[in-house]
N, C-alpha and C positions, 0 to 999 in steps of 0.2 A: 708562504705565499698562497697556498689553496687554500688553508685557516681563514687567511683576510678575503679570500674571494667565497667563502663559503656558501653565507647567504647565496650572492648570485649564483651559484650551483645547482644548490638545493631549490630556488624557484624556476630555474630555467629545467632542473629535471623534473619537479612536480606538474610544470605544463603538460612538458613532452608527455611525461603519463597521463593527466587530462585527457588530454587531445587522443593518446591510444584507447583509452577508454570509451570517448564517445564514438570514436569513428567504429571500437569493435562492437558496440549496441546499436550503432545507426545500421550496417551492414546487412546485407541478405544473408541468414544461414543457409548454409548447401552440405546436402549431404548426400554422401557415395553408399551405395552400394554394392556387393560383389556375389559372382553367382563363381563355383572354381569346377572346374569337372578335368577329366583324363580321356584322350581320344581313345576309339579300339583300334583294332586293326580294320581296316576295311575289306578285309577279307572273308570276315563273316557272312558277310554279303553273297558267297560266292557260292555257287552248289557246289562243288569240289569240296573245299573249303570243309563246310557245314556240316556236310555227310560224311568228308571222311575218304574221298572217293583218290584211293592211291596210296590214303597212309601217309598220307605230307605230317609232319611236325607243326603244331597249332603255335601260334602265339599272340596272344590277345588283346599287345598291346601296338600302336601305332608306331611308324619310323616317324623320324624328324622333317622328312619328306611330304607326311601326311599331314603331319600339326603343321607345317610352313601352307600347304595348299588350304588349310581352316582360316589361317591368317589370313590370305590372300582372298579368300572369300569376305571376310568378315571386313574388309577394305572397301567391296563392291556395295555402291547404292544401292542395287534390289534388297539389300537386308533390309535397311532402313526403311525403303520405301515401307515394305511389309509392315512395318511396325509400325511406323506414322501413321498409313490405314484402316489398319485393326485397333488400336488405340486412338484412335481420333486426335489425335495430336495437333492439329489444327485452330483446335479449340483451347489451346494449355498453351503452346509457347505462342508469342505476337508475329503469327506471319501464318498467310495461307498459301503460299506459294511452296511446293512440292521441293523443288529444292532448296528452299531455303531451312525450309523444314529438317530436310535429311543435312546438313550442312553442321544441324542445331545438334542432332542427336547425335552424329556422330564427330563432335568436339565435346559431346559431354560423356561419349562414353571411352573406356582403355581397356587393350587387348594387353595382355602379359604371358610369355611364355613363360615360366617355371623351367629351371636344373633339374628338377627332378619328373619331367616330363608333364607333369600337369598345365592347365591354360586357366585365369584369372579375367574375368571381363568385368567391371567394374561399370556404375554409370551414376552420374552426379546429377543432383534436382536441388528445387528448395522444398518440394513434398518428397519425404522419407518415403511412404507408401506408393508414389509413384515413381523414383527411384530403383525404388527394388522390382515393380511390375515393369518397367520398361527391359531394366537387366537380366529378369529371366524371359521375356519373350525376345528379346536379341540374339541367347544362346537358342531358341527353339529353333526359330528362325534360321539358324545359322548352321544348325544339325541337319536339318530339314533339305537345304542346299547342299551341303555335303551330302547327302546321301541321296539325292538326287539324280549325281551320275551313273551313279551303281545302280538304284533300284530300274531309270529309264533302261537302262541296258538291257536288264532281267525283264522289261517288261516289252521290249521287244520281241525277245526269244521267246515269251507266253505268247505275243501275238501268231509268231510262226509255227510252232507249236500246237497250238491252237486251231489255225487252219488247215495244217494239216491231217489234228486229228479228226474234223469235220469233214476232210474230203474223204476220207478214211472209209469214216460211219457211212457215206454216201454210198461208197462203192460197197461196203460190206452189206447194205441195203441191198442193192441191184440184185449181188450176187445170191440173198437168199431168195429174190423172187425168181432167177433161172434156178438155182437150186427143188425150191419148190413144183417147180413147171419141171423137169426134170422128174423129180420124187414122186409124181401124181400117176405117171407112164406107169412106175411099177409098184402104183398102189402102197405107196415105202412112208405116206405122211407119219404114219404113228413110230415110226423107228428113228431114235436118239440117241444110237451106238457112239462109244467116243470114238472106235476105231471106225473111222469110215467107210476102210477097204471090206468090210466084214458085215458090215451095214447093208451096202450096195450089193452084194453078193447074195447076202440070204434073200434080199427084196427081189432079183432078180430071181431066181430058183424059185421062189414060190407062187410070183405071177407068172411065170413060163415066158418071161420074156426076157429074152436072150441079144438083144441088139448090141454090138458090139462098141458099136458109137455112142450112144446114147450113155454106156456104162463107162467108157472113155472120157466124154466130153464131163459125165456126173461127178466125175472123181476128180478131174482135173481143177473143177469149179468152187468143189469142195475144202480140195487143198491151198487152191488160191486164197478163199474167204478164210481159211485158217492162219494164215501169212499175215495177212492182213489185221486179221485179228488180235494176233500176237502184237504187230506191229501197234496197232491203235494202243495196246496195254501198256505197252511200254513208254508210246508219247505221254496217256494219261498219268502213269507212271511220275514223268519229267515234269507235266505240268502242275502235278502237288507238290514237288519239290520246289520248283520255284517258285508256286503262289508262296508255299512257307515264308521265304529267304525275301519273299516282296511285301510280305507282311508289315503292316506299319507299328507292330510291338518291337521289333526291332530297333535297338539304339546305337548309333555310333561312338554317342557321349556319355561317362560312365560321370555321373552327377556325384560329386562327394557334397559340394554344400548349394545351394539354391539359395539366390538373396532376399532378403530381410529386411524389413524397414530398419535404420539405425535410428537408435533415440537421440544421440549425440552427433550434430556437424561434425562433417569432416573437416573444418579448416580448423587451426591450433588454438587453443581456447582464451579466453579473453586474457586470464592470469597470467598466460603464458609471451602476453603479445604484449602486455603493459611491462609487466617483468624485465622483457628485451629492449625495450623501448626504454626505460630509466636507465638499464645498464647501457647503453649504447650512448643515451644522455649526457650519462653520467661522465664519460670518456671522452665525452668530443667539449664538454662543459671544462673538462680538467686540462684538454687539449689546448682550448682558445683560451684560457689563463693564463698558463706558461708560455704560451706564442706569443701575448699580450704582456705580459710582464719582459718578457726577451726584447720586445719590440721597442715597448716604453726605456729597458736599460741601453741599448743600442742609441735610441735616439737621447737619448739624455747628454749618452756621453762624445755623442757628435755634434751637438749643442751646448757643451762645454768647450769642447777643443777650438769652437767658432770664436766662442768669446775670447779667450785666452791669444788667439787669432789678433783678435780686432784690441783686445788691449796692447796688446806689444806693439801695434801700427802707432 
């Protein structure tokens, strides 16, 4: 029965192949490209953390909680937006409208978490070379915001920090100019003693002035600006540590590959789609045969039993 239908097989599957052929050379190529990285821990971030302060057990790699909260950014418009901006994007896909735009790029790009904790962000073009530059400024972009909670925060504490060590310097000002006004009484300028009580003592014994206040009030002054001192040493202290940790060499994303223009589209290749296409042909050709021959003997022999009917009448 297929033998005698063969011909029509064989031209109904050399169409179907045709037809997959031109339709896969009339097509747009699109090709994907992927950038893969590994979150850190966001802990890095943290002065404790960094320095060590406590002896906590490091580990440098992020929870599942972290990469869920990267996702969840990488979900939000302001990525996009940033990227449509900085790439002029406007000018490449047909639309100048801001969300239409962000709509575009983010149906062309995919977020993938990885089993083995890695993240896979992929994005699709019909230019390979822009492709791959939209893909890795998407991951930039997207570190960038991650890491934005942490470092705003650190950058806070600079601010207060900071003010304080300024009010600090203010007052440790003041106090060397009563120190000074003070020191002039017992002729004591040229004396730079660390110990101060020792200082003021001999200053006092050799100008013969002996006021009991003034060596009171001297000392007091002294060790106040030394308080203070300390103290400012220690804020400045805090504020190098955390300019460090606000540093923008700093990465939260540990890069294993950066994307690539591909030479080859990502959709399945022509051979591959003609091949599918005659075999599937080939099946549904061998299908309406059999159905067709079933049909014809079904009706054949219900238009025998009619005659055979109408002779006996």
């Amino acid at each position: 029965m297929l033998f005698k239908k063969s011909r029509f097989i064989i031209i109904l599957t050399v169409i179907a192949m045709c037809l997959a052929f031109a339709i896969c050379k009339s097509r747009t190529r699109m090709y994907t490209s992927k950038t893969s990285f590994i979150v850190k821990n966001p802990s890095i971030l943290d002065r404790g953390y960094v320095f060590n302060i406590g002896g906590a057990d490091k580990n440098y790699f992020a929870v599942p909680d972290d990469v869920d909260q990267v996702k969840s950014i990488a979900e939000s418009d302001e990525i996009y937006l940033a990227v449509v901006h900085e790439l002029n994007l406007s000018k490449i896909y047909p639309s100048k409208d801001d969300g239409q735009l962000i709509d575009i790029v983010k149906g062309n790009m995919d977020f993938t978490m990885k089993d083995n904790k890695n993240v896979e962000l992929s994005y699709t073009d019909t230019n390979p070379k822009r492709a791959a530059q939209i893909a890795n400024a998407i991951r930039i972009h997207l570190e960038d915001a991650f890491m934005n909670y942490f470092i705003s925060s650190n950058k806070e504490i600079i601010k207060v920090l900071q003010q304080n060590t300024d009010s600090l310097q203010r007052k440790i000002v003041m106090l060397d100019d009563s120190i000074q006004t003070i020191r002039s009484r017992f002729s004591d300028n040229h004396q730079q003693l660390p110990v101060r009580g020792l200082s003021i003592n001999a200053a006092a014994q050799s100008s013969g002035n002996s006021d009991p206040h003034l060596l009171e009030r001297l000392n007091e002054v002294a060790l106040l600006k030394d308080k203070l001192a300390t103290q400012a040493t220690d804020y400045q202290y805090l504020l190098e540590q955390y300019y460090t940790i606000t540093d923008r060499q700093l990465h939260l994303f540990y890069v294993i590959q950066n994307a690539y223009p591909k030479r080859q589209p990502s959709s399945p290749k022509t051979v591959i789609i003609v091949a599918a296409s005659a075999i599937a042909t080939l099946f549904f050709a061998c299908v309406l045969v059999i159905f067709n021959a079933g049909f014809q003997k079904v009706t054949s022999r219900k238009s025998f039993r009619e005659q055979r009917v109408m002779a006996s009448v």
